[in-house]
C-alpha positions in Angstrom: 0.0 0.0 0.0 1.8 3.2 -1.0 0.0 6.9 -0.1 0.5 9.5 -1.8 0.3 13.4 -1.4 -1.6 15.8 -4.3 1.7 16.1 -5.8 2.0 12.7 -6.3 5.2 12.2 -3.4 4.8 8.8 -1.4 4.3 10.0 2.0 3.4 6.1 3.6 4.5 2.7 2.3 2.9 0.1 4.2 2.2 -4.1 4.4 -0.6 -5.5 5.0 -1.7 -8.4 7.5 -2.8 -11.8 6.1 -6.7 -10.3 5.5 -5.2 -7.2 3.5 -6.0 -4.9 6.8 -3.7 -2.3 7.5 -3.2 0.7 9.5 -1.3 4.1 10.1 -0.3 5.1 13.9 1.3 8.5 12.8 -1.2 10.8 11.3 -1.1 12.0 7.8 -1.4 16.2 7.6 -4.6 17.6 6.4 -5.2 17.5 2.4 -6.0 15.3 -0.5 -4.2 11.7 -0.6 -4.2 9.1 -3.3 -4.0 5.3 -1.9 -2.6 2.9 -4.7 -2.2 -0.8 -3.7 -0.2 -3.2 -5.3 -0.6 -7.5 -5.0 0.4 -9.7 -7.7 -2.1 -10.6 -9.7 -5.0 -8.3 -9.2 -5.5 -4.6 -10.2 -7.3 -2.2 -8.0 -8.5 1.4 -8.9 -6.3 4.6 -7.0 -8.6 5.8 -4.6 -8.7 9.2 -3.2 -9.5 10.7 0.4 -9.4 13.6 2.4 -7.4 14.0 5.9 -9.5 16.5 8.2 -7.5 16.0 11.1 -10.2 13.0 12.3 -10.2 9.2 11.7 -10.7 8.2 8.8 -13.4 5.6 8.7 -12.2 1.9 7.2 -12.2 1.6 3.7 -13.3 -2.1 1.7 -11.4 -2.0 -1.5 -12.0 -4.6 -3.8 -9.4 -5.6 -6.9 -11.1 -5.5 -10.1 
């Protein structure tokens, strides 16, 4: 799982856990993030969020 800010620049690279679950201890600054995730053989769409300075809600992302 890499997250990216709105200029594109990794700000997190992260693993998941054997269910695909991750998390993030340190929070991310406010603004507008792209998550991109990466497993061999399956393709997911870059999804977009917004840090507010709040926790963000979990996410189910499904590969295509």
């Amino acid at each position: 799982v890499e997250i990216r800010d709105k200029e594109s620049f990794p700000v997190r690279a992260l693993k998941t856990n054997k269910l695909g679950q991750f998390r993030i201890a340190t929070p991310l600054r406010n603004g507008i993030y792209e998550l991109e995730l990466e497993k061999e053989g399956y393709k997911f769409d870059i999804i977009k969020f917004e840090a507010k300075g709040e926790v963000i809600e979990p996410l189910e992302i499904r590969a295509k």
